[in-house]
Backbone as a chain_set.jsonl record, in Angstrom:
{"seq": "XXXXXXXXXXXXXXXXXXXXXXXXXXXXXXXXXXXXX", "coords": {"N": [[-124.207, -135.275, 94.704], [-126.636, -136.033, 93.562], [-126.624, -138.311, 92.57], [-125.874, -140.873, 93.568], [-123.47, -140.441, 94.606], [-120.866, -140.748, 96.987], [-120.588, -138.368, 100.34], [-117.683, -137.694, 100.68], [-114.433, -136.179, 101.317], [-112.878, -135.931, 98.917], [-114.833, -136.126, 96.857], [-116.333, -134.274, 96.734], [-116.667, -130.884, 95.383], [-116.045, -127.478, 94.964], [-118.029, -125.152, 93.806], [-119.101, -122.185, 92.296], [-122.855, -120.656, 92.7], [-123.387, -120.515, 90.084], [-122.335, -121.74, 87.873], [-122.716, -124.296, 89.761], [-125.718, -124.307, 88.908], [-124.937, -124.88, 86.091], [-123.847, -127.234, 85.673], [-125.588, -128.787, 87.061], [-126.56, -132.317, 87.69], [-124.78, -133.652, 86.214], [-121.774, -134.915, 85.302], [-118.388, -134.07, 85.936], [-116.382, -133.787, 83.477], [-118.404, -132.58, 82.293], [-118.9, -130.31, 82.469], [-116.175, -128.981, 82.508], [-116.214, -129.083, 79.7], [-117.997, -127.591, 78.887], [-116.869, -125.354, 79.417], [-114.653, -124.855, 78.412], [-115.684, -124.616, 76.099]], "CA": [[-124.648, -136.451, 95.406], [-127.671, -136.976, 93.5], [-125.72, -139.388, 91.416], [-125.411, -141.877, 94.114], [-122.112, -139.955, 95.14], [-120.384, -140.027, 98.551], [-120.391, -137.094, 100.578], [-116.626, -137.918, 101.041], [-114.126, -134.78, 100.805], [-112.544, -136.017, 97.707], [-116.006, -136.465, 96.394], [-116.918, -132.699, 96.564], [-116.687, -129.777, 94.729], [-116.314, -125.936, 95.432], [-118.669, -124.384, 92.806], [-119.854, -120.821, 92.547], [-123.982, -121.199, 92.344], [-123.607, -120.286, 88.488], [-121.567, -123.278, 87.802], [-123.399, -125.606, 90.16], [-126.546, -124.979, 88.073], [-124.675, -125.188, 84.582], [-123.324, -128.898, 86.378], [-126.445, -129.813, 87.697], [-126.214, -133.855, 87.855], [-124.046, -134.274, 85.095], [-120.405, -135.287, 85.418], [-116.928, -132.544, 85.99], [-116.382, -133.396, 82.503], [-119.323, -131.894, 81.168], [-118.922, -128.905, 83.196], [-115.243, -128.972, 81.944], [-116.579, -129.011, 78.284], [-118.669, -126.701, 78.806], [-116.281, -123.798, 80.045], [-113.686, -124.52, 77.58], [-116.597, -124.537, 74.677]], "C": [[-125.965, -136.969, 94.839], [-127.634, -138.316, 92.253], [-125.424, -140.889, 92.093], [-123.82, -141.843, 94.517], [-122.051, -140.102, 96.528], [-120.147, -138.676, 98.755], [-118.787, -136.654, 100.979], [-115.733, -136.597, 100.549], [-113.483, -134.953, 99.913], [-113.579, -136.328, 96.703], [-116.811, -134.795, 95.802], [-116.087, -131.573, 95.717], [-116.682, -128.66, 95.054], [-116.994, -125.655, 94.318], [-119.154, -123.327, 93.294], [-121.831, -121.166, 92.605], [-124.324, -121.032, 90.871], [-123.338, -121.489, 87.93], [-122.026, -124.459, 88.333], [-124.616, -125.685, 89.471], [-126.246, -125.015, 86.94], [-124.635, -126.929, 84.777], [-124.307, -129.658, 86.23], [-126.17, -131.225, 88.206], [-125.224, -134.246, 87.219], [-122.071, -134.342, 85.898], [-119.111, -133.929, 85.617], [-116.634, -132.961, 84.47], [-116.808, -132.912, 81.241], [-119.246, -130.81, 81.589], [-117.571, -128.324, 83.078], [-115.328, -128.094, 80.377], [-116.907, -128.008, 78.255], [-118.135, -124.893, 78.871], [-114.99, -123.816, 79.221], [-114.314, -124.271, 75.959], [-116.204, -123.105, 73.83]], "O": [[-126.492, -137.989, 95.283], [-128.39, -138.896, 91.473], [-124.925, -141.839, 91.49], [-123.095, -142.821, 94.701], [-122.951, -139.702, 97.267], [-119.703, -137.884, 97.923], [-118.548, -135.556, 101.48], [-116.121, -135.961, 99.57], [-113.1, -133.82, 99.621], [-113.18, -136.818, 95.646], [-117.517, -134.455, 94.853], [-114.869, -131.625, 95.542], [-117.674, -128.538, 95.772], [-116.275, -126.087, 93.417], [-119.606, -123.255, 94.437], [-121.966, -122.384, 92.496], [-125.431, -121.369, 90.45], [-124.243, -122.217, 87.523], [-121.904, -125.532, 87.741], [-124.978, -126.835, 89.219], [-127.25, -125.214, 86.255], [-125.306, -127.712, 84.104], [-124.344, -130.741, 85.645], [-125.492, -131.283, 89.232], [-124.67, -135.271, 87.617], [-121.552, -133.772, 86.858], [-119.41, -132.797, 85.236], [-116.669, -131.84, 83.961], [-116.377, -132.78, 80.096], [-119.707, -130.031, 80.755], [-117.505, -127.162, 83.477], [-114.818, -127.035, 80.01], [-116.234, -127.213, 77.599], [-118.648, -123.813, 78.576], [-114.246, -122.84, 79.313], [-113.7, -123.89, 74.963], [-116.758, -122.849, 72.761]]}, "num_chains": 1, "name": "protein.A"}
C-alpha cells in the first residue's frame, strides 16, 4: 500500500516477512524475478 494501493482483498498479498522485505515497494514482478533468478 505504499504505492498508492487499495487495501482491497484482491489487492493483498500473503508474504512470509523474508519476502515482504526482498518486495519492499516494488511490484510482484520484481519479487517474481527475483525468486526465479
Amino acid at each position: 500500500m505504499t504505492r498508492c494501493g487499495t487495501d482491497h482483498l484482491g489487492n493483498l498479498q500473503l508474504l512470509c516477512s523474508n519476502c515482504n522485505r526482498v518486495k519492499g515497494n516494488r511490484g510482484q514482478d520484481y519479487l517474481i524475478a527475483k525468486q526465479t533468478a
